[in-house]
N, C-alpha and C positions, 0 to 999 in steps of 0.2 A: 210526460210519464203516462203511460197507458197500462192498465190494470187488467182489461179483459183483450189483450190483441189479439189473440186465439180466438174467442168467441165466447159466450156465456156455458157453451157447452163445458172446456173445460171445468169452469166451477163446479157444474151437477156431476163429471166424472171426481172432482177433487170430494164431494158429499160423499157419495155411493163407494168410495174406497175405504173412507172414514168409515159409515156404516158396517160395513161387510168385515172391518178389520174389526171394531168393537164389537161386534159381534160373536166371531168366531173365538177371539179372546175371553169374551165372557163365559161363551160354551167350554173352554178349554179351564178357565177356572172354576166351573162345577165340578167339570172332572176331578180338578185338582183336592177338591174338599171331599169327593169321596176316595181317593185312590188309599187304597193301605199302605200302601210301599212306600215309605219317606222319600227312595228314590223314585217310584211315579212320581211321586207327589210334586217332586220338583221339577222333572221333565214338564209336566202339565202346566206347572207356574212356566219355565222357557216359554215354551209354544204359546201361551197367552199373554206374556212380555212382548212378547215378539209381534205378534197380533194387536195387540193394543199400540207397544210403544211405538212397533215398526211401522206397520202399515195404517195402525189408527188416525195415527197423530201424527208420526213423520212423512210417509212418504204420500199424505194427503196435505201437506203443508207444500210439499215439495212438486206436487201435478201444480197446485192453486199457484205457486209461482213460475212455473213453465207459460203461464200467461202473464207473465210480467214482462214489461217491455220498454224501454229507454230510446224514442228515438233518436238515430246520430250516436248512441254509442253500446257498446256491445256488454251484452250481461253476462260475467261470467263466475265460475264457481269453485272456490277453492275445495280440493276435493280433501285433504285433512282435513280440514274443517266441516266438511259435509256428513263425513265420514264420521267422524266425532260425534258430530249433533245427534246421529242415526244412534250408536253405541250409548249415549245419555240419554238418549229417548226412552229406550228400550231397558236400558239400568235403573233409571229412575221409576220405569214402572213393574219391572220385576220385584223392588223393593217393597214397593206401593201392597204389590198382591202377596206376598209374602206377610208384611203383616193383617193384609184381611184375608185372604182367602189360603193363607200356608194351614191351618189348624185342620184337623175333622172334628166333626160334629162327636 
């Protein structure tokens, strides 16, 4: 089993996606605590679900395994299931910001 067969590279792009997605997530749940509109307010929680759950946390899981590697046999990915993990990623943290960051000041 080999853990980095890509290179260490991919690991610092699996960080910096992480990064950039919590990021943009958290900017988009500021928003979300000042928007007045109940419905801003819940577009801004999407956009920072998505940001967080999506690209924070999923699909920085999902580069750091793209250097995963089995030699002699072939790694492959069931895409329901991928699919899945992605849509709970992203529910589980829309829920998460809903109840900290759904209220205004």
């Amino acid at each position: 089993m080999e853990h980095f067969a890509l290179g260490h590279w991919l690991l610092v792009l699996a960080y910096l996606t992480s990064v950039v997605g919590c990021a943009l997530g958290l900017a988009c749940a500021v928003q979300a605590r000042h928007a007045a509109d109940p419905r801003r307010r819940v577009r801004w929680l999407v956009l920072a679900a998505i940001s967080i759950g999506g690209v924070g946390i999923w699909l920085m899981h999902f580069v750091a395994m793209l250097g995963f590697s089995t030699p002699g046999m072939p790694v492959r990915y069931d895409i329901f299931r991928t699919v899945l993990s992605a849509v709970l990623s992203v529910t589980a943290v829309f829920a998460g910001l809903v109840v900290a960051a759904g209220r205004a000041k």
